[in-house]
N, C-alpha and C positions, 0 to 999 in steps of 0.2 A: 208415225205420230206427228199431228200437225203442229208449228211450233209460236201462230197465232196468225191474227188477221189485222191485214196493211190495205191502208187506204190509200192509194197513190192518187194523185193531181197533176193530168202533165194531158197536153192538147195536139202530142205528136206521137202518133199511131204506131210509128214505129219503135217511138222509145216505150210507151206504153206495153208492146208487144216484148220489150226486148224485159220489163220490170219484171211482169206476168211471168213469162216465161222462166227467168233463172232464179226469181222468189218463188214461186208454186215446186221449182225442182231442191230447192233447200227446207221445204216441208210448211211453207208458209200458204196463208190463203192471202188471195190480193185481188181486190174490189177495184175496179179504175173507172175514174172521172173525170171529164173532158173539159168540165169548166167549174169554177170554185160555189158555182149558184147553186149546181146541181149536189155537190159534196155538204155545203149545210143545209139543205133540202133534207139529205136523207140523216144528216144529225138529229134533225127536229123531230120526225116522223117514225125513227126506227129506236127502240130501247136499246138494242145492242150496241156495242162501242168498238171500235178497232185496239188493234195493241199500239200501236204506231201509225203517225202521217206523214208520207214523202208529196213535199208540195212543190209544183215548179213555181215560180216567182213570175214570169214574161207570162203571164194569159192574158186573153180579151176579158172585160169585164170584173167581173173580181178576182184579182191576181192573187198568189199563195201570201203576199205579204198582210194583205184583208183577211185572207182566211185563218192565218194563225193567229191576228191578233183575236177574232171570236171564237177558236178555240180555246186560247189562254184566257180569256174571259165568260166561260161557261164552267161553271163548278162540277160539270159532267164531263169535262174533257180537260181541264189544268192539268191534269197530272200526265196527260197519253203523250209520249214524246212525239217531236216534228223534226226533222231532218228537209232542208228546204233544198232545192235542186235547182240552181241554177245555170247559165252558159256566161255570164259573168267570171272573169277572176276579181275585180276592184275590188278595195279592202272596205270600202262604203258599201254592199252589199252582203258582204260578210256579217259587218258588225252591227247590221242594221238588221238583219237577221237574226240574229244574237242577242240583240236589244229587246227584240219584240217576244222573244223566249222560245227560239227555237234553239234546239240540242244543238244539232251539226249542220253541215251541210255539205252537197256535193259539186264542184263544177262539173260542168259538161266542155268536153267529152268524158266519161269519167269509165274505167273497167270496170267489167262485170263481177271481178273479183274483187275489188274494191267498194262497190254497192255493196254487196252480201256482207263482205266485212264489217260493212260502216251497219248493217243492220242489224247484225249479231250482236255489236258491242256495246248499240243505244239501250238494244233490250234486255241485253244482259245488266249493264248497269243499273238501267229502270228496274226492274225486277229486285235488285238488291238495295236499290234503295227503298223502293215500297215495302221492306220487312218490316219485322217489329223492332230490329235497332242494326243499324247497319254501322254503328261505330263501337269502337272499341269501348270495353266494360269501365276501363278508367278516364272517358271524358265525359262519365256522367257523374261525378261529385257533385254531392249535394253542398250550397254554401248559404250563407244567411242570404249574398244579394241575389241568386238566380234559385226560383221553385222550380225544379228540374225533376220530373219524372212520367211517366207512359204518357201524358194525356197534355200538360203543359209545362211548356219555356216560359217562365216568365223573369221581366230587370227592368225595376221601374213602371217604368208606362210601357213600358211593351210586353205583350204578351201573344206567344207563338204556341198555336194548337197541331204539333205534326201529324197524328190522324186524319185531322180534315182540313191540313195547306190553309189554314188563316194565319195571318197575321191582324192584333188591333193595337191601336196606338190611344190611349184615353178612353177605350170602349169601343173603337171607329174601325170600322175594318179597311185594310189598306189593301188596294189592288197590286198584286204582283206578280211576275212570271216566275213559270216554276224555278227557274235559276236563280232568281233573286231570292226565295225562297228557299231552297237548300244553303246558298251561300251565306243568309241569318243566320240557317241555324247550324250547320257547321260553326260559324264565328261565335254565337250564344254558346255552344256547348261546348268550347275552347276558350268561354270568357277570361282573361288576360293572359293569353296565350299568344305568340308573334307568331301567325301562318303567314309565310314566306307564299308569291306569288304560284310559284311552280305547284305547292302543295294542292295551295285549290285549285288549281287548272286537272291537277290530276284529280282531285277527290271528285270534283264536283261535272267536271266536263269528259274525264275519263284518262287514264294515259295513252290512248290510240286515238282523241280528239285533235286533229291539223291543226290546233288554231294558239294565239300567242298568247304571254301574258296580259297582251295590254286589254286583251276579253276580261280580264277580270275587272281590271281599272276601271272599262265603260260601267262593267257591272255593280262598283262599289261605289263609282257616281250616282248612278239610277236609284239603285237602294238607297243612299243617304238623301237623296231628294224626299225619300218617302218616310222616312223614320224621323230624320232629325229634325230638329225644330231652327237650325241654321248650318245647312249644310257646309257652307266655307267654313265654320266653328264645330265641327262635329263633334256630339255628348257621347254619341256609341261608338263609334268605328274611330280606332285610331289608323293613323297613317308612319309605318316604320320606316324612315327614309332609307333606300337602298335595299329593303327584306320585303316588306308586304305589309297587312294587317293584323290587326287587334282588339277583340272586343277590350273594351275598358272592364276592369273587373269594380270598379265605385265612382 
């Protein structure tokens, strides 16, 4: 049984050979592209969609960090996770990666056990979050200040549609990666609730994701640039000094 289709981006034949090879023998299909021109080429022209993208970041021409950000900005591919692959360790690379809305990522040299790992557990989690409610039956209380149910989050001027990944602030729709996106609405549907930074690292990035707290911080930066109306002043997102965050419940 196949267990879907990856679109790898990487411009060395031999790591190409090496993706090919120990994803086709884990039951996966895998597409590979030699340069990022030719991968949104075939986004535009082909109706089918991959399950997952492993992008290398170092190409000629348009490097994986181009290519995700127009995947994260086509409403045909926000949702498809991206795992970026770099030979980098520097935590500027990381989190810049992160920023732009990619899942995980891999440095090079990385094992082959490790790859498979890290691809099981982007798809596993995607998968469970794309259900019809991937949280627990008791953080969907209904209250006066949040309309919480199948179809809309809404608090105030904001209103978050989880079926089709919008967010609108006054009617306007606000551009955001899928991260910033779950991280909403995970905090909207724990409205005045203190999540501690670990919790979203694990909810939202996974418990087998490498990466630290302070991914969350960049991420609750980025997001209040886009929601609040003075970010230094935040209306939604509180900040728990020493725990993590909280939506404001008024």
């Amino acid at each position: 049984m196949e267990m879907g289709l990856i679109y790898v981006l990487e411009d060395d034949n031999h790591i190409q050979q090496l993706f090919k090879y120990n994803l086709e023998a884990n039951k996966y299909r895998v597409l590979l592209f030699e340069c990022g021109e030719d991968l949104l080429q075939k986004l535009e022209t082909d109706s089918s969609l991959p399950d997952l993208f492993i992008l290398d970041i170092m190409l000629p021409g348009i490097d994986g960090f181009e290519v995700c950000k127009v995947i994260r900005k086509n409403k045909r591919t926000a949702g498809i996770p991206v795992i970026m692959l770099t030979a980098k360790s520097e935590e500027f690379d990381k989190v810049l990666g992160l920023e732009l809305g990619a899942d995980d990522y891999i440095t090079k040299p990385f094992s082959v056990r490790e790859l498979v790992a890290r691809v099981k557990a982007i798809l596993r989690r995607t998968n469970n979050f794309m259900g019809n409610n991937p949280y627990p039956e008791s953080w969907n209380n209904k209250d006066d200040n949040v309309i919480n149910d199948d179809n809309v989050l809404k608090f105030k001027n904001i209103t978050l549609y989880p079926d089709r990944y919008e967010v609108y602030k006054n009617g306007k729709l606000i551009d955001m990666t899928l991260k910033e996106f779950e991280l909403l609405k995970t905090l909207m549907l724990n409205k005045g609730k203190v999540l501690s930074r670990e919790f979203l690292l694990e909810k939202i990035w996974g418990f087998d994701f490498y990466g630290e707290t302070r991914t969350v911080d960049v991420h609750i930066r980025y997001l209040r640039q886009k929601i609040e109306d003075n970010d230094s002043s935040p209306e939604y997102i509180e900040t728990v000094r020493g725990i993590g965050y909280r939506f404001r419940d008024r």
